[in-house]
Kinemage of the C-alpha trace (Angstrom):
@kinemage 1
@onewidth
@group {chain A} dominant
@subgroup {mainchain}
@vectorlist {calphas} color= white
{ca unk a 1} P 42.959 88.291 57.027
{ca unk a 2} L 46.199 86.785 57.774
{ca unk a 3} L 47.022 85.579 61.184
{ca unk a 4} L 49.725 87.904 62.718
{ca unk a 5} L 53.071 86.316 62.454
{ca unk a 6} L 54.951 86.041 65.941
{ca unk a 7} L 58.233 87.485 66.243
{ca unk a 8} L 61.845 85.463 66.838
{ca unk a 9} L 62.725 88.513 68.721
{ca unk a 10} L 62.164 88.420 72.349
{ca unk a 11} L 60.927 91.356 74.206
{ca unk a 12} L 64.087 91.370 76.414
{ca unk a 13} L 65.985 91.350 73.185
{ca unk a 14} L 64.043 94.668 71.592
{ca unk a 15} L 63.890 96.347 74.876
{ca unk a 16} L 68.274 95.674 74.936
{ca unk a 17} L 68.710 96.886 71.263
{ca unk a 18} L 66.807 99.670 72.662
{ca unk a 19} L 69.086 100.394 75.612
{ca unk a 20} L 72.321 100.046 74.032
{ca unk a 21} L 71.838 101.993 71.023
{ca unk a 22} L 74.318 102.208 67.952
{ca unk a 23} L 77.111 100.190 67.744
{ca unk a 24} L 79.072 103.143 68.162
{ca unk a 25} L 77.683 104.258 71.783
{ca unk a 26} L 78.076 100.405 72.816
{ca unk a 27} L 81.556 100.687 73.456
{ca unk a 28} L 80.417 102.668 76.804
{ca unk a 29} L 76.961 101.124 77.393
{ca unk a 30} L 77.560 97.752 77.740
{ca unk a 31} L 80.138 97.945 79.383
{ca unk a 32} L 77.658 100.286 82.147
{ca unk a 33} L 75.852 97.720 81.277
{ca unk a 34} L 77.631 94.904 82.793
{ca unk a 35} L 78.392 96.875 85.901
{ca unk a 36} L 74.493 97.174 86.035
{ca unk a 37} L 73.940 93.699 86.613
{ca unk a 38} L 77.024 92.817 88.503
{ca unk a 39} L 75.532 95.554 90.970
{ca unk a 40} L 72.122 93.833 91.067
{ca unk a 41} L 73.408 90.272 91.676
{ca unk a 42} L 75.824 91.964 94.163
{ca unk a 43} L 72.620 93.278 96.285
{ca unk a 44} L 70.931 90.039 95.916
{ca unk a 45} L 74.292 88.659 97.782
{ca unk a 46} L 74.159 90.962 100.627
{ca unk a 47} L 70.183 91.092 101.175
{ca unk a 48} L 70.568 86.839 101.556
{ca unk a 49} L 72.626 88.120 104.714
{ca unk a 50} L 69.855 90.265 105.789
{ca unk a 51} L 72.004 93.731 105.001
{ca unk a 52} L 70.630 96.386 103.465
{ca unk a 53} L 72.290 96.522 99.755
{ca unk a 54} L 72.133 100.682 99.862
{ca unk a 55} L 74.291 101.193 102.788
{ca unk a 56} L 76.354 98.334 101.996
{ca unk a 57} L 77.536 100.363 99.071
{ca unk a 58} L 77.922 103.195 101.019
{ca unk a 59} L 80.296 101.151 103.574
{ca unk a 60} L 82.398 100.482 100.624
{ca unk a 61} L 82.644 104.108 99.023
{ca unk a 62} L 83.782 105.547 102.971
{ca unk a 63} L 86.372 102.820 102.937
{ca unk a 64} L 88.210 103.608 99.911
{ca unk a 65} L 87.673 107.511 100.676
{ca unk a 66} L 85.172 108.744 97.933
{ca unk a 67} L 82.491 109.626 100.988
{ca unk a 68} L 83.314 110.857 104.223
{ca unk a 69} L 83.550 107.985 107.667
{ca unk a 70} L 81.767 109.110 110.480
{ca unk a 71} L 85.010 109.263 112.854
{ca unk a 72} L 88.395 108.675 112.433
{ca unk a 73} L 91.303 108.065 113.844
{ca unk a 74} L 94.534 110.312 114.762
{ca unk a 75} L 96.034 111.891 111.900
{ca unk a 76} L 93.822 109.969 109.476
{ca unk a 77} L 90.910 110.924 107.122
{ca unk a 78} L 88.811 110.744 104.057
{ca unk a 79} L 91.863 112.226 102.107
{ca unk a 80} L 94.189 110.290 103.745
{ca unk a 81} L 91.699 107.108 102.242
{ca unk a 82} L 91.158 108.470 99.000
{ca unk a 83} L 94.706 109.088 98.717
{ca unk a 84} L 95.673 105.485 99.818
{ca unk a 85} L 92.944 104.456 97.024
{ca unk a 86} L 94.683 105.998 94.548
{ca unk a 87} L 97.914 104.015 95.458
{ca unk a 88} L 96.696 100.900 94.823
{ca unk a 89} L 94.669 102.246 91.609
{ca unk a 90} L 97.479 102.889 89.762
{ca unk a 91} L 99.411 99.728 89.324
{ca unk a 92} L 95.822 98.284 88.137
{ca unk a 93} L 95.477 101.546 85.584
{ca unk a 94} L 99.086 100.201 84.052
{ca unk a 95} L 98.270 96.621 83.866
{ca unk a 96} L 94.750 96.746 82.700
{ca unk a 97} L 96.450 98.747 79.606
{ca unk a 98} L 98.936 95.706 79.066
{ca unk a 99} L 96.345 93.435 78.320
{ca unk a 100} L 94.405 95.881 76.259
{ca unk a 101} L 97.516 96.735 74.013
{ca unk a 102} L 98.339 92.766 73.360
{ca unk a 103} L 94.532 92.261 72.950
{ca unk a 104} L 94.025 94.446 70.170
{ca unk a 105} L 96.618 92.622 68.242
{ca unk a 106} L 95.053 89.480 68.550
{ca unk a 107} L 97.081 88.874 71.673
{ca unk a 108} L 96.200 87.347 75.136
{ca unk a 109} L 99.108 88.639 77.825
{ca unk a 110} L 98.675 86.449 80.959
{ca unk a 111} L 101.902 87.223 82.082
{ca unk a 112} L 101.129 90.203 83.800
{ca unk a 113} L 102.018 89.268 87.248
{ca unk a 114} L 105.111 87.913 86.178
{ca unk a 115} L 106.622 91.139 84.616
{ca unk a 116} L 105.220 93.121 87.251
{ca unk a 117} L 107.662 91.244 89.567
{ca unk a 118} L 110.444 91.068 87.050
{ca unk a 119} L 110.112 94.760 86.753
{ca unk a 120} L 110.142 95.250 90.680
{ca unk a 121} L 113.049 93.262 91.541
{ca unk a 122} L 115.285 94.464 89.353
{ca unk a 123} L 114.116 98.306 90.291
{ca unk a 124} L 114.431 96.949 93.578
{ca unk a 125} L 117.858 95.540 93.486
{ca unk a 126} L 119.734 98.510 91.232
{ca unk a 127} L 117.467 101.589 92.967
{ca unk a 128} L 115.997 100.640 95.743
{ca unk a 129} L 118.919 99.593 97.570
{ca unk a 130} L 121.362 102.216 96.517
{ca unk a 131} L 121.833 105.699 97.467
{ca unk a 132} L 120.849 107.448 94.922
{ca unk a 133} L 118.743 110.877 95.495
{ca unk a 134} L 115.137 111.138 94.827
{ca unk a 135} L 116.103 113.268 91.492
{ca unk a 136} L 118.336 110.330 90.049
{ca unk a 137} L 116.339 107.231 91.700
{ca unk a 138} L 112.746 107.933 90.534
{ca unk a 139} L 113.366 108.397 86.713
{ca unk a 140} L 115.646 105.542 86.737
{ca unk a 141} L 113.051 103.370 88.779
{ca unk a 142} L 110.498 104.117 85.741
{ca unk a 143} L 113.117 103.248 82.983
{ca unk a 144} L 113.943 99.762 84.452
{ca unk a 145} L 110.349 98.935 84.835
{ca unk a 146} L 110.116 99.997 81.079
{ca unk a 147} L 112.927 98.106 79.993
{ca unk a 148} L 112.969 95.203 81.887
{ca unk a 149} L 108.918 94.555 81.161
{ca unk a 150} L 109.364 95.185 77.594
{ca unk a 151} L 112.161 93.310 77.342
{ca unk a 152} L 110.233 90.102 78.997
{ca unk a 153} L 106.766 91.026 76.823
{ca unk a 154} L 108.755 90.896 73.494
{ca unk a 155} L 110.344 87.756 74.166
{ca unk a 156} L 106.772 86.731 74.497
{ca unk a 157} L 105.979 88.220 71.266
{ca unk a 158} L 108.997 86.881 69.887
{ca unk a 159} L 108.518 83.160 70.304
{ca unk a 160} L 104.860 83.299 69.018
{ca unk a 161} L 106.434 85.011 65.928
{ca unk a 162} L 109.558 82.862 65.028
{ca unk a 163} L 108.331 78.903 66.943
{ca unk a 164} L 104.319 79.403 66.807
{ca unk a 165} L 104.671 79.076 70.829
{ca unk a 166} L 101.123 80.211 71.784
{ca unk a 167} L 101.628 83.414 73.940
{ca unk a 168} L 99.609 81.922 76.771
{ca unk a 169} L 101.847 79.024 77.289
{ca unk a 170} L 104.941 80.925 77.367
{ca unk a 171} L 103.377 83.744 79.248
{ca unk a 172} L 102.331 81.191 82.315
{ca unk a 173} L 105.862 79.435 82.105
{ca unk a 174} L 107.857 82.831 82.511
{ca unk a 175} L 105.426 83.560 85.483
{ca unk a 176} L 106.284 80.519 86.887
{ca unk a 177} L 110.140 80.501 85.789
{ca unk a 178} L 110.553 84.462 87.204
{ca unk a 179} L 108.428 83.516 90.780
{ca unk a 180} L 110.867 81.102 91.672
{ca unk a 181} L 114.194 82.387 89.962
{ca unk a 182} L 113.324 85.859 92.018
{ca unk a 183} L 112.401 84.129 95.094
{ca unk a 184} L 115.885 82.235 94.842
{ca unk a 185} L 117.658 85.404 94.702
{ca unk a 186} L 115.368 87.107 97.528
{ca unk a 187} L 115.684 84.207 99.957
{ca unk a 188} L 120.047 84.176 98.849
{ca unk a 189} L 120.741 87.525 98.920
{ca unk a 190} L 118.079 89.955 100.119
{ca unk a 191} L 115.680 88.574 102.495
{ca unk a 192} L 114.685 90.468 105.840
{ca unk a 193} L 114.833 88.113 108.256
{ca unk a 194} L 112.026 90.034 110.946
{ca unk a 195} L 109.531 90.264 107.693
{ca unk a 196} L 110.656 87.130 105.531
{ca unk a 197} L 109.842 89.246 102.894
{ca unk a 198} L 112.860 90.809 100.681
{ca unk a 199} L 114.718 94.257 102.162
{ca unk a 200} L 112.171 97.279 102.001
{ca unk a 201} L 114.014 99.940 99.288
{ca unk a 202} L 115.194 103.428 100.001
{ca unk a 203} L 112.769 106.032 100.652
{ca unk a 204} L 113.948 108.085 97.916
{ca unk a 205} L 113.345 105.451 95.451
{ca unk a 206} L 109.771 104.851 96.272
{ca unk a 207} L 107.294 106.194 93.935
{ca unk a 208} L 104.715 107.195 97.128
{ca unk a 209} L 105.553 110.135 98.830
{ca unk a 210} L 105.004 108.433 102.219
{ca unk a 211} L 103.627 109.886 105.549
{ca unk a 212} L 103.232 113.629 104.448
{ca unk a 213} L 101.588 116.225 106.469
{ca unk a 214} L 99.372 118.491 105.138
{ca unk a 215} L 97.469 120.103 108.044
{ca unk a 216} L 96.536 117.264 110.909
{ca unk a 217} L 96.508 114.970 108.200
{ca unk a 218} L 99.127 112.245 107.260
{ca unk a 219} L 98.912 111.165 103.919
{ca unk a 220} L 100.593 108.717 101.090
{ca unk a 221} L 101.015 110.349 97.837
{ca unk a 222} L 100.617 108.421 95.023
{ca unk a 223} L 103.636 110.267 92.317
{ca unk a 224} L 102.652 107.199 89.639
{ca unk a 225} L 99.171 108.591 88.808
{ca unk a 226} L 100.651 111.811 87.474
{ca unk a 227} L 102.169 109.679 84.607
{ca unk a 228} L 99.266 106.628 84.872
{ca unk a 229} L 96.663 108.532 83.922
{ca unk a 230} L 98.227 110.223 80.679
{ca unk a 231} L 99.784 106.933 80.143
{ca unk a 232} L 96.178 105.616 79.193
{ca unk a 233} L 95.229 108.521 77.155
{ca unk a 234} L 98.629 108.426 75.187
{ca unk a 235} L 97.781 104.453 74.654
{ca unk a 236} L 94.161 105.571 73.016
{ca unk a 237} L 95.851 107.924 70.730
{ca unk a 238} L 98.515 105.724 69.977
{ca unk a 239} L 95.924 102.659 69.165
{ca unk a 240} L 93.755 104.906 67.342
{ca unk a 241} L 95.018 107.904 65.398
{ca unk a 242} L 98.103 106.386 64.566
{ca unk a 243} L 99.490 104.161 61.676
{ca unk a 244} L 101.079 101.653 64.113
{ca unk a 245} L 97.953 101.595 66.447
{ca unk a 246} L 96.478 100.857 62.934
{ca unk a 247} L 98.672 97.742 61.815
{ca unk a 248} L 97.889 96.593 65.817
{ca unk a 249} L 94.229 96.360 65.271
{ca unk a 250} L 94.616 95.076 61.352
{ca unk a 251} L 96.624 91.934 62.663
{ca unk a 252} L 94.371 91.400 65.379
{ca unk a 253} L 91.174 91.088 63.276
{ca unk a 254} L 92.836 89.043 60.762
{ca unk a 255} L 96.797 88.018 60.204
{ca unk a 256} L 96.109 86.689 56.693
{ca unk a 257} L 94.830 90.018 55.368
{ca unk a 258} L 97.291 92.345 56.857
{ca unk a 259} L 99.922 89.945 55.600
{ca unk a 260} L 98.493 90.573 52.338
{ca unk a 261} L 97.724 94.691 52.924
{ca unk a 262} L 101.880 94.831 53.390
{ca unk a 263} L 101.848 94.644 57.245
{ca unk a 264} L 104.730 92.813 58.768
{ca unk a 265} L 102.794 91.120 61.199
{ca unk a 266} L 105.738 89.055 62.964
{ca unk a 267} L 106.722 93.005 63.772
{ca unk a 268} L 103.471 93.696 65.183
{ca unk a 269} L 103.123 91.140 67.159
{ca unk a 270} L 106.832 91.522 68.900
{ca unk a 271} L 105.922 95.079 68.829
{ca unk a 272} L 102.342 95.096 70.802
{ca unk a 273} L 103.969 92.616 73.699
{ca unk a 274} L 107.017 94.934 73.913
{ca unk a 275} L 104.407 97.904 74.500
{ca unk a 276} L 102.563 95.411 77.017
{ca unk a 277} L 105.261 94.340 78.773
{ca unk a 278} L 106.593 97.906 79.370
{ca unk a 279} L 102.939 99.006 80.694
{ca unk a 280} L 103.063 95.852 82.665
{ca unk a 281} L 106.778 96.733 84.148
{ca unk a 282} L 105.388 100.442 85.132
{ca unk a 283} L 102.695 98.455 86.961
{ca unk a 284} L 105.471 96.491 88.973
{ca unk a 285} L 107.759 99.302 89.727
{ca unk a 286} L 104.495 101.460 90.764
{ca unk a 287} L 103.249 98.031 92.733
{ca unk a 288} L 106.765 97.032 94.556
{ca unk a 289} L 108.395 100.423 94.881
{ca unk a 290} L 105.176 102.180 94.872
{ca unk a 291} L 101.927 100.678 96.807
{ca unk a 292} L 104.675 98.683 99.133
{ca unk a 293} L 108.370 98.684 99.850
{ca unk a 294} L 108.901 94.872 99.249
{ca unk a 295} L 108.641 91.728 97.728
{ca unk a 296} L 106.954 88.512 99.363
{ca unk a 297} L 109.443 85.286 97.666
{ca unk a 298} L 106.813 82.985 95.871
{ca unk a 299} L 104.174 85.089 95.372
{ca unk a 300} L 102.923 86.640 92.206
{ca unk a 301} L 100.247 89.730 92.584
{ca unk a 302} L 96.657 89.153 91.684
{ca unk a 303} L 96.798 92.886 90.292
{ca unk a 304} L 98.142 91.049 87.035
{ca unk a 305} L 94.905 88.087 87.211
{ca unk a 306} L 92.528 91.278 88.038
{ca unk a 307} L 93.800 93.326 85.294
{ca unk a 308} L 92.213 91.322 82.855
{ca unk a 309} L 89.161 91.261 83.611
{ca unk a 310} L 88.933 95.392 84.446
{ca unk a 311} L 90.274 95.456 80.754
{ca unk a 312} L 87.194 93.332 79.303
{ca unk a 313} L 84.888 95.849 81.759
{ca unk a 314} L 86.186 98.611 80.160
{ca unk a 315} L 85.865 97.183 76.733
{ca unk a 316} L 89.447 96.830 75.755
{ca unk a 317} L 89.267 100.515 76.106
{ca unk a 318} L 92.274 103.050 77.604
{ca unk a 319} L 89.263 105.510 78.603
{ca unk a 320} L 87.461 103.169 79.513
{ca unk a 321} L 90.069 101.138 81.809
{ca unk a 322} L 90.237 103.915 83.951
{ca unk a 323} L 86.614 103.674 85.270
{ca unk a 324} L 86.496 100.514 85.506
{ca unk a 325} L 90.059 100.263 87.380
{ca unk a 326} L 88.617 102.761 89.482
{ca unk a 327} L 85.131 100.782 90.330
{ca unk a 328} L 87.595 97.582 90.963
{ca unk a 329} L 89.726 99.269 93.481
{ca unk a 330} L 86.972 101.287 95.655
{ca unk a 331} L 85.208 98.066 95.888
{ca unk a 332} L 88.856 96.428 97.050
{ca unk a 333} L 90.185 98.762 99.303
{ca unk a 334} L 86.517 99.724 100.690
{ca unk a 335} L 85.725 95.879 101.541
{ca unk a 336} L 87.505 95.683 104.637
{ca unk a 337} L 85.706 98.700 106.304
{ca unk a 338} L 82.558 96.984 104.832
{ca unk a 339} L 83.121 94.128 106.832
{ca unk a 340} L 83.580 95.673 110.215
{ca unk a 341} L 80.751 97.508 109.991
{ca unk a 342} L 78.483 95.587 108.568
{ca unk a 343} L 79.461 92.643 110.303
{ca unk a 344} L 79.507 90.572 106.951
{ca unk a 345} L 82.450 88.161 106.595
{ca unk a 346} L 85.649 89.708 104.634
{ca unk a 347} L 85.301 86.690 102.379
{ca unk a 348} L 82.385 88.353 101.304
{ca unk a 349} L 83.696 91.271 99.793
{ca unk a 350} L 85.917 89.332 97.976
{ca unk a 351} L 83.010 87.363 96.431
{ca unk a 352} L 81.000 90.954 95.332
{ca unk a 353} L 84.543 91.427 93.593
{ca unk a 354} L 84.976 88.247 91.605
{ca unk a 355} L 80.671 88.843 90.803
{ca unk a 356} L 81.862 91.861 89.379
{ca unk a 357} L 84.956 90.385 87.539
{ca unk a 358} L 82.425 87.829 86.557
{ca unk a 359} L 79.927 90.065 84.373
{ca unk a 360} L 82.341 91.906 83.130
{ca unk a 361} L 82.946 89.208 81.141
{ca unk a 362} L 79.730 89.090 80.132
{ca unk a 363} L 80.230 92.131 77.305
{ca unk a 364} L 81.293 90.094 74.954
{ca unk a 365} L 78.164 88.139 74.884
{ca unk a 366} L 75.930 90.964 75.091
{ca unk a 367} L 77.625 92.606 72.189
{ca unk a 368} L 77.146 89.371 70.212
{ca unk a 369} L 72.857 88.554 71.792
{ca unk a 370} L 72.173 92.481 70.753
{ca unk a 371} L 73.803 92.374 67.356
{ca unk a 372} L 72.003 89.444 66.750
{ca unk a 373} L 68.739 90.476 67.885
{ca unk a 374} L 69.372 93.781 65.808
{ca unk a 375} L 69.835 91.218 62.617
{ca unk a 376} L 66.396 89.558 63.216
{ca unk a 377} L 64.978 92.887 63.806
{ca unk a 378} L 65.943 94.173 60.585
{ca unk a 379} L 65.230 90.750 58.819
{ca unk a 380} L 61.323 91.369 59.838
{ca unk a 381} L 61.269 94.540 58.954
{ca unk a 382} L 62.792 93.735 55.509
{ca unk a 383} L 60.276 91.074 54.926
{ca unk a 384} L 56.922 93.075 56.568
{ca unk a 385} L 58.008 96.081 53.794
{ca unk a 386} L 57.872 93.254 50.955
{ca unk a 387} L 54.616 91.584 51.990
{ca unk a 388} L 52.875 95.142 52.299
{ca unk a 389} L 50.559 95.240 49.380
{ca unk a 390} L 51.693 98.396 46.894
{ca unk a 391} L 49.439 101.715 48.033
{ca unk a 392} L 47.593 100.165 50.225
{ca unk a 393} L 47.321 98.571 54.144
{ca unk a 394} L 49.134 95.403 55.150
{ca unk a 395} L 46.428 92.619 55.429
């Protein structure tokens, strides 16, 4: 009798083929995946501070309004949270779907931030400080942060199809170039001397309904979710039921052979950062004229620097994006109510963020350990079938 041959397959590495399943349903488990083990390193975190992990997440789902706080105060409560949630949601929705858009085609957009402010300031400076009624000012806000956002993206897209500049490197030196050609401008022209931060905009321009009573309640309505969360579902159509969407992902996977199927890929790329940078721009306007009123000189958002990795944990996916925004921002806006009550330092809550941030990364390499482990899998199974003697038992 032959000895038993051991398998190269681990038993972690059967029981994860397992729990994935197909490669078709991995495009939502791993990424639940991911968030699975980000959640378990997260309670090791707060149990080496002696906190119970449980009601930690609990502290952090009544401060960003998904479950009720025990008191509150005046004119304040959990819809007034959830609703303030929501605000700062939707900037992240928009810019998580710029770097998915440029991603598909092969493209890495780190210039988030920096379009987000281009986008803002110029809102700011030809809406927000006019006179214009609500009517007139709100469309207009959203078709500067369009323009100007594409415009910046395709120039992106445009010097990595005409000079070979890598996107990255042009990306980062816009940011930089935009920071401090804005904050010139702000600190010239437009500064608020009480705030040192530039002029708050008109309250007509803003895209948050602000301070709105409905009962005993006072609460900040959020208008740029109405058109974020269509905005993602258009971008999943448009990636994939669509001949352009199509091209995108063709060039992405591989330049040389869409060059040779008849795609113009110099158009694709230009094409994909335009797209980006106008999602990125509806994140600024939504950020600058929407979550706030104003613009600190010198500072670029870390909604752009987030956005990237809530893309990865939602696969690259516009579905997807939207839980995993979602998951980002409760455990943002909830961490400061976390604190206080659980008496853990705020720095904390920023670290269960970045752990989060951090294995969402990870879904690229579990993809690539559970594909493989699926090969040797199938390899054994292949070679057990053609050592089986004919008609009979294996020996």
């Amino acid at each position: 009798m032959n000895e038993k041959k051991k398998s190269a397959v681990s038993p972690f590495g059967r029981g994860l083929v397992k729990l994935l399943g197909s490669e078709r349903r991995q495009n939502i488990s791993i990424p639940l995946f991911a968030i699975l083990l980000s959640l378990i390193a997260c309670a090791i975190v707060v149990a080496l501070f002696g906190k119970n992990p449980l009601t930690t997440l609990v502290c952090f789902l009544q401060g960003s309004g998904v479950l009720p706080k025990p008191e509150y105060a005046a004119h304040a409560g959990q819809l007034s949270d959830f609703m303030s949630m929501i605000n700062a949601l939707t900037p992240m929705i928009f810019a998580a779907l710029a770097v998915a858009v440029a991603l598909k085609t092969g493209l890495f957009n780190i210039g988030v931030s920096g379009q987000m402010l281009a986008a803002g300031f110029i809102a700011s400076v030809v809406v927000g400080y006019s006179n214009l009624p609500m009517a007139a000012a709100i469309p207009l806000v959203l078709v500067l942060g369009v323009a100007v956002g594409g415009a910046v993206g395709a120039l992106i897209g445009f010097l990595k199809h005409r000079f070979n500049i890598n996107e990255v490197v042009s990306s980062i030196m816009l940011n930089y170039i935009l920071e401090y050609l804005i904050s010139f401008f702000i600190n010239q022209y437009y500064i608020n001397m009480v705030s040192r931060q530039s002029n708050p905009v008109s309250v007509a321009s803003r895209l948050t309904l602000m301070g709105v009573s409905v009962g005993d309640l006072r609460l900040d309505l959020p208008l740029g979710i109405l058109l974020a969360v269509p905005t993602a579902f258009l971008m999943r159509f448009l990636l994939d039921r669509t001949r352009l969407g199509f091209e995108l992902k063709v060039v992405g996977l591989n330049r040389r052979a869409a060059k040779y199927a008849g795609i113009n890929v110099g158009r694709s790329m230009v094409l994909s950062m335009l797209i980006s940078g106008a999602l990125a721009g509806l994140a600024g306007v939504t950020y600058y004229l929407g979550t706030f009123n104003s613009i600190q000189p010198r500072v670029l958002t870390s909604v752009g620097f987030d956005s990237i990795a809530v893309c990865l944990l939602g696969n690259s996916n516009p579905v997807g994006i939207l839980f995993s925004s979602l998951l980002i921002t409760i455990i943002s806006k909830g961490g400061n109510y976390m604190s206080s009550i659980m008496n853990i330092p705020q720095e904390i809550s920023q670290v269960l963020t970045g752990l989060i941030l951090l294995f969402s990364a990870c879904g690229a390499y579990i993809r690539y350990y559970a594909a493989h482990a699926r090969e040797q899998l199938a390899e054994e199974s292949r070679t057990a079938d053609s050592s089986a003697p004919e008609g009979g038992e294996r020996v």
